[in-house]
C-alpha positions in Angstrom: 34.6 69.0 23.4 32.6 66.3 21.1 34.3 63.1 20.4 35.5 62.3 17.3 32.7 59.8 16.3 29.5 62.1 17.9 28.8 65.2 17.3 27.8 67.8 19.6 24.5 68.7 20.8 23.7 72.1 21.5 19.9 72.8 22.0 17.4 71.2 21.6 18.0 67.8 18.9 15.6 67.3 16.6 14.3 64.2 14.7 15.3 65.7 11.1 18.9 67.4 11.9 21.9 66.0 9.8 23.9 63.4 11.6 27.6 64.7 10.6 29.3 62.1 8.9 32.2 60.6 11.9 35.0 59.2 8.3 33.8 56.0 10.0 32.5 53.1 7.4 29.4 51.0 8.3 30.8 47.7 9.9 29.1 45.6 8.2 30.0 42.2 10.1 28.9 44.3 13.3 25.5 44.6 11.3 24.8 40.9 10.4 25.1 39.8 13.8 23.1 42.2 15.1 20.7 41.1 12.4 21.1 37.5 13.5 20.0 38.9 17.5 16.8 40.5 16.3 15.9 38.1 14.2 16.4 35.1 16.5 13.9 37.2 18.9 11.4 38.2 15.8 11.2 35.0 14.3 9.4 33.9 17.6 7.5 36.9 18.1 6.2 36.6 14.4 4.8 33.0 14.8 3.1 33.9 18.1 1.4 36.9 16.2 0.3 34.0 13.8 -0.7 31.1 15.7 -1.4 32.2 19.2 -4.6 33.9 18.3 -6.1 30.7 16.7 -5.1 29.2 19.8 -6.8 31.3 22.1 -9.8 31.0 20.0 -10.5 27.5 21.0 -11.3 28.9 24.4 -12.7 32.3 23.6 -15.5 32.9 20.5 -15.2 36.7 21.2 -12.7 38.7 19.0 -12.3 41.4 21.3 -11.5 39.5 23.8 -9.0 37.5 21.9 -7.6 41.0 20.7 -7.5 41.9 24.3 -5.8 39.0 25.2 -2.8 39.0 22.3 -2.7 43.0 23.8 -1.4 42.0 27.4 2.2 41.1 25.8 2.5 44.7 24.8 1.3 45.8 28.4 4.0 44.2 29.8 6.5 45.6 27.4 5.5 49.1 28.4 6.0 48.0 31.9 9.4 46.1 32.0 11.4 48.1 28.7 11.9 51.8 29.9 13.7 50.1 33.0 15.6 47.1 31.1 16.6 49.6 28.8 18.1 52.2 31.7 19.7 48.6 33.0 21.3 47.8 29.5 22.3 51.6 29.4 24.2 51.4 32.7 26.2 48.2 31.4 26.7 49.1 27.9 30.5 50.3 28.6 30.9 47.5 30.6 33.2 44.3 30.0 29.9 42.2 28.9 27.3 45.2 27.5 24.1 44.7 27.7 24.4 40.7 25.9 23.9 39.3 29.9 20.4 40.5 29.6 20.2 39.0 26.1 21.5 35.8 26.2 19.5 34.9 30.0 16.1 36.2 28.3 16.2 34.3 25.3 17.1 30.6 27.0 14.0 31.2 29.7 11.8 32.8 27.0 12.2 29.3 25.1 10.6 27.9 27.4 7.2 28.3 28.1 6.8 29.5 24.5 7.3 25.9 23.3 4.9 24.9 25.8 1.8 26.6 24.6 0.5 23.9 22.4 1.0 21.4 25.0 -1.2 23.1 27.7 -4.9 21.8 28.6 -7.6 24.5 29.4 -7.4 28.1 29.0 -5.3 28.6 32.3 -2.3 27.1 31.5 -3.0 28.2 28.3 -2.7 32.1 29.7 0.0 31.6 32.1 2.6 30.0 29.2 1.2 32.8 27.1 2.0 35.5 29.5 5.1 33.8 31.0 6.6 33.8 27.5 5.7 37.5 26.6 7.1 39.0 30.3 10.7 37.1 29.7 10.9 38.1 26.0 10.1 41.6 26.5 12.6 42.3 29.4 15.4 41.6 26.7 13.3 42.4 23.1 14.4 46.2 23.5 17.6 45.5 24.4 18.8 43.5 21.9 17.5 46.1 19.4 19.2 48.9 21.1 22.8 46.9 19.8 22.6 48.8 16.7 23.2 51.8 18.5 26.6 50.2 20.3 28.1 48.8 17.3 27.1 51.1 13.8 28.2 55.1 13.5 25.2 57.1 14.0 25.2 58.6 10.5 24.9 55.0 9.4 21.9 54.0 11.6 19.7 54.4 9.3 21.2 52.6 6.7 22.0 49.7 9.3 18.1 49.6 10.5 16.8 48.8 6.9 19.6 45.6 7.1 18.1 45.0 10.3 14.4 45.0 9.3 15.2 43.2 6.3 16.4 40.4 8.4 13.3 40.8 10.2 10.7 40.3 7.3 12.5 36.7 6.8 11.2 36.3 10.4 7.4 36.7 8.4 8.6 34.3 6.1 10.0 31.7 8.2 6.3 32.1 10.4 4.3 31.7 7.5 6.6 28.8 6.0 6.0 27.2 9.5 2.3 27.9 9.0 1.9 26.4 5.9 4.2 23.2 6.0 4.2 22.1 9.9 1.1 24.0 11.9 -1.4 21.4 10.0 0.7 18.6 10.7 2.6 18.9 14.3 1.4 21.8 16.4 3.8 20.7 19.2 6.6 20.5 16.5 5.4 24.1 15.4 5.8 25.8 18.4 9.6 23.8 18.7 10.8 25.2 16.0 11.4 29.1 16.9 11.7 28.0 20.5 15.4 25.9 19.7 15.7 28.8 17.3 15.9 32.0 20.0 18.9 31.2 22.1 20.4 28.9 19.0 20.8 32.3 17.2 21.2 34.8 20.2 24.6 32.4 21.5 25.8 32.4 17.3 25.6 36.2 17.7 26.8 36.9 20.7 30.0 33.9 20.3 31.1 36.4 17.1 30.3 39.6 18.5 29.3 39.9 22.2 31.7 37.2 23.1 34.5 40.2 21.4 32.4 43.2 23.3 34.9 45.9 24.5 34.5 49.6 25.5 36.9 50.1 22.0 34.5 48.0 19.8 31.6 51.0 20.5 31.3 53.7 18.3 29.7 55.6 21.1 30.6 55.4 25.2 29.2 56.8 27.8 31.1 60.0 28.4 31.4 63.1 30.6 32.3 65.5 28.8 29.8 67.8 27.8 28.1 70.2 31.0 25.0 70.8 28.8 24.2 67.0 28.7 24.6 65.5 32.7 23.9 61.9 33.0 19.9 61.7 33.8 19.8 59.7 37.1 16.4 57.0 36.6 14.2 56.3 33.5 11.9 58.8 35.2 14.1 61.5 34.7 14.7 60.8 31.2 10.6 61.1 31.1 10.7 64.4 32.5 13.5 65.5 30.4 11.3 64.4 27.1 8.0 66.1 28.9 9.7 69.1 29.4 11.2 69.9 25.8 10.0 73.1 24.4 9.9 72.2 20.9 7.6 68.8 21.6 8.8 67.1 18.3 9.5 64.2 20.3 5.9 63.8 22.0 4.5 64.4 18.7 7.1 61.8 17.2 5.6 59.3 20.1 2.2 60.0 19.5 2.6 59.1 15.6 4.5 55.8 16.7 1.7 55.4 19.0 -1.1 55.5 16.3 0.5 53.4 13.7 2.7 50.9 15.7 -1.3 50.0 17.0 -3.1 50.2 13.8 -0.1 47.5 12.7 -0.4 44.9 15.3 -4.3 44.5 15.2 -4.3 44.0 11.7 -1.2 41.6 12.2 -3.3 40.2 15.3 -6.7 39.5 13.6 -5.4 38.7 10.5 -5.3 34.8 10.9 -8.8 34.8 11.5 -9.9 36.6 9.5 -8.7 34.5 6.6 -10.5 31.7 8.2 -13.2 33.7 8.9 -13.7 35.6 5.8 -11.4 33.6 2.7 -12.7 30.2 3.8 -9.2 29.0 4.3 -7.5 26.3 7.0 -5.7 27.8 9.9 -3.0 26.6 8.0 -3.4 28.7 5.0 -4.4 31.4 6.5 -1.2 31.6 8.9 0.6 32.1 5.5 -1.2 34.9 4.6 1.9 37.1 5.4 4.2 35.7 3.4 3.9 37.6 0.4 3.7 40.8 2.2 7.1 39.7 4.1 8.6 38.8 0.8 7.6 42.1 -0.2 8.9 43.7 2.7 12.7 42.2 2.7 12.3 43.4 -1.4 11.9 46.7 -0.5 13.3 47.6 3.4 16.8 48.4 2.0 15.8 50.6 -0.9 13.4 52.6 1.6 16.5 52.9 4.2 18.7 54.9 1.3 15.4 57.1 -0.5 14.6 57.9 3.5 18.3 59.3 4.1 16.9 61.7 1.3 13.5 62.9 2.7 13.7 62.1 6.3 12.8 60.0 8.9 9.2 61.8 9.3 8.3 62.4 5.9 9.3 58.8 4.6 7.2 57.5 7.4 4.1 59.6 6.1 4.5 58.0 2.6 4.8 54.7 3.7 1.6 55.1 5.9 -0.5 56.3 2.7 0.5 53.0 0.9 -0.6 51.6 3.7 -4.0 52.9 3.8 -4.2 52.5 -0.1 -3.6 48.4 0.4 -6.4 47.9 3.0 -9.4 49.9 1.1 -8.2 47.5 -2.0 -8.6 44.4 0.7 -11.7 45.8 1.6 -13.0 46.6 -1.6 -12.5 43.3 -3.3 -12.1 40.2 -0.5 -10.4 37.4 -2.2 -7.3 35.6 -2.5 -5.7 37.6 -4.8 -6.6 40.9 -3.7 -5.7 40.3 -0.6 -2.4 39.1 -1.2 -1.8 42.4 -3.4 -3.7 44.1 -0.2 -0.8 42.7 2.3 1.8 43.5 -0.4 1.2 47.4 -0.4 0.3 47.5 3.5 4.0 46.0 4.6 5.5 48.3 2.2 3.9 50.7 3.9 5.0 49.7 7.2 8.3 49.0 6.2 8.7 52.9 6.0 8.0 53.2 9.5 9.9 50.2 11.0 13.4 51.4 9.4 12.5 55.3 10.7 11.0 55.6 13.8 13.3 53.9 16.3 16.4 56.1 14.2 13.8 59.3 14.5 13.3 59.0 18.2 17.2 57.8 19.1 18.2 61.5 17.3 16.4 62.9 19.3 17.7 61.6 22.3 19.6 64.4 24.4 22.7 62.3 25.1 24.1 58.9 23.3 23.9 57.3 26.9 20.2 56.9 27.0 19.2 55.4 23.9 18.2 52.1 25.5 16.0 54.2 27.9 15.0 55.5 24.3 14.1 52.5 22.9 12.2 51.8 26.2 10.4 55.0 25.4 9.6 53.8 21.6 8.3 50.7 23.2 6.3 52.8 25.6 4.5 54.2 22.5 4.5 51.3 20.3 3.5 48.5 22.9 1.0 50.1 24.7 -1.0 51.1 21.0 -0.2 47.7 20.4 -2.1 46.4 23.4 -4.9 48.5 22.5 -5.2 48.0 18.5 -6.2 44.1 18.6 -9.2 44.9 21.3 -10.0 48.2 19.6 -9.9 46.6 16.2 -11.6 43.4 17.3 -14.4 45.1 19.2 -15.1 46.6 15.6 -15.6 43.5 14.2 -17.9 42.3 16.6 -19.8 45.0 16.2 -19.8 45.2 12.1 -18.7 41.7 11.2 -15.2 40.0 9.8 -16.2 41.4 6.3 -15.1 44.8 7.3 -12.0 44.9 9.0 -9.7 45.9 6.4 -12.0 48.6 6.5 -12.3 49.3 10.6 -8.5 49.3 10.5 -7.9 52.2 7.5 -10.0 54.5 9.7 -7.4 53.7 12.9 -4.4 54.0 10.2 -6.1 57.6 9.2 -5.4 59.2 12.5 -1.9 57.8 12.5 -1.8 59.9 8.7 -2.6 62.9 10.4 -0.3 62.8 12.9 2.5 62.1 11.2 1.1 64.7 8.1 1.6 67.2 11.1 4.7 66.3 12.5 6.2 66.8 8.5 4.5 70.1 8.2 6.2 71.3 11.4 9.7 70.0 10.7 10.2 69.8 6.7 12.8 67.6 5.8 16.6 68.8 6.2 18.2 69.4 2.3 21.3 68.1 1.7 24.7 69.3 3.7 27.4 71.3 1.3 29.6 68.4 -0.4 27.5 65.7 0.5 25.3 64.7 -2.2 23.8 61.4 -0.1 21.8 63.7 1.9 21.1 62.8 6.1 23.1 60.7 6.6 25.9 60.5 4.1 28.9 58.3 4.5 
């Protein structure tokens, strides 16, 4: 018999099936401090996307190499999530959940992130680099999977595009950083979202972790339904998602795949490329994100609701067209201005597929008890495209020059089009349910 708050699964899910509505109301306090998690955790991720390249690059000329280099972090996410994930998933009924892995990860994280500026040569230079990015990652997929603890699944959705919203001020605080302390303290840079990360993670967890109880979850591991039994090791989760007939969600993971890569090179190289191409200070350049982020927070919320509308996929599809739009304008005319409009339509873009693909993939899970697992597998897609889109993208330019990568990169984003084109042929969006005019998923 389904719970009251989840219901049943018969089948095979898929990504664009109505979530019935539980009579439960978002809670929104569960929401902001969730929010307050992921950002803590973005806010350093961001910077390090900014800075950490230029770093590098006082070492190493080539930009494939540097690509390669800003690609390991996303190696080792591929490598440590799926399990940390199955870990959080074992303790998420628990007394604690899964904050014990939070709150550990982001005090040793801290650490040798805010030591990267002080290192001499490229050695120490790599093993802060990769000691920061092997911490952070064990806990960055956790602490995303606490939307799925704490907020109704009909409401996920709706609860992502909060999330991400608080995520583009991450962008903003990064490129704020850039522009007002890189140029004057590097060491003091670096500081800043290292006393940030387990600052905010222990604000968060003191008003909601700190309150964590089997009752506070709108979803618990349960053992009730025959058709669902509790898969044993992240492998068999694997095997479960190999073997389904339908394949939505390989195709699903392929799409996150093309795009979540396509995304983090142009993030990556985008630094430089201001530096390269612009003729602006590392400085300047860093802060070539923020009107893109502000952009982003604008519209994350209003794409959330329109999404509940035309689905996951086909919202996703949309966004990536805008996407492609804003880089052949980039390309087309390189300046500051069109540039800035460039990263304005390109985060819009993206902000489709940040509030929808995680949401996608979790409905498609085959029981509530393995969505960390599930995030581990959106990591697995995401990461390891994300380790290859830098050095893809920055072999590129070595080959055709800095001039041309808005240009290299809309033929990677192309691919991503066409899968996701695909995936909304094969499942069209869901109309609304009878009596519920707010479509997916009402409330």
């Amino acid at each position: 018999m389904p719970r009251d708050d989840q219901p049943a699964r018969t089948g095979t899910p898929t990504a664009l099936q109505p979530v019935a509505p539980s009579g439960r109301r978002m809670n929104r306090s569960a929401v902001l401090w969730v929010t307050l998690a992921v950002f803590a955790q973005e806010s350093v991720w961001n910077f390090y996307d900014a800075q950490v390249p230029v770093q590098l690059r006082q070492y190493i000329t080539s930009a494939g190499v540097v690509g390669l280099v800003m690609g390991m972090d996303n190696v080792l996410g591929v490598l440590v999530q799926p399990g940390m994930g199955y870990l959080s998933d074992r303790l998420a009924g628990g007394r604690l959940g899964r904050w014990p892995i939070i709150t550990a990860g982001a005090c040793l994280a801290a650490v040798p992130f805010a030591l990267i500026p002080w290192t001499v040569g490229l050695p120490a230079l790599l093993a802060c680099v990769l000691g920061f990015a092997l911490i952070a990652n064990m806990f960055k997929g956790v602490t995303e999977t606490l939307v799925s603890d704490y907020v109704a699944p009909e409401h996920r959705s709706r609860a992502q595009g909060f999330v991400k919203a608080g995520v583009s001020l991450t962008i903003v605080v990064s490129s704020l950083i850039s522009l007002l302390v890189v140029d004057r303290s590097l060491t003091l840079a670096f500081a800043i979202p290292a006393l940030l990360l387990p600052a905010m993670i222990g604000v968060s967890w003191l008003f909601l972790g700190r309150r964590h109880t089997r009752a506070a979850l709108v979803r618990q591991p349960a053992a009730d339904g025959p058709a669902t039994p509790r898969l044993s090791s992240p492998w068999a989760v694997v095997k479960d998602l190999v073997r389904d007939p339908s394949r939505a969600r390989l195709l699903l993971m392929l799409g996150i795949f093309c795009f979540a890569g396509t995304w983090s090179a142009l993030r990556s190289l985008l630094t430089p490329y201001g530096t390269e191409v612009l003729g602006l200070s590392r400085g300047q350049a860093g802060g070539l994100a923020l009107p893109g982020a502000v952009a982003f927070l604008l519209a994350v919320v209003p794409i959330a609701y329109a999404s509940r509308r035309l689905g996951e996929v086909r919202a996703i599809q949309y966004g990536i067209a805008l996407f492609l739009l804003g880089l052949l304008a980039g390309f087309a005319v390189p300046n500051g201005v069109v540039t800035t409009a460039s990263m304005v339509m390109t985060s819009v873009g993206y902000a489709a597929f940040a509030v929808n693909a995680l949401v996608a993939l979790w409905n498609l899970a085959p029981d509530d008890r393995v969505l960390g697992t599930y995030t581990g597998l959106y990591t697995v897609a995401s990461a390891s495209a994300a380790a290859l889109g830098p050095a893809l993208l920055g072999v590129t330019v070595d080959i055709t020059g800095w001039r041309f990568m808005f240009l290299n990169a809309a033929v990677f984003g192309a691919v991503a089009l066409t899968v996701f084109t695909s995936l909304a042929r094969r499942r069209p969006p869901v109309p609304a349910a009878p009596g519920n005019s707010t479509g997916r998923n009402g409330s």
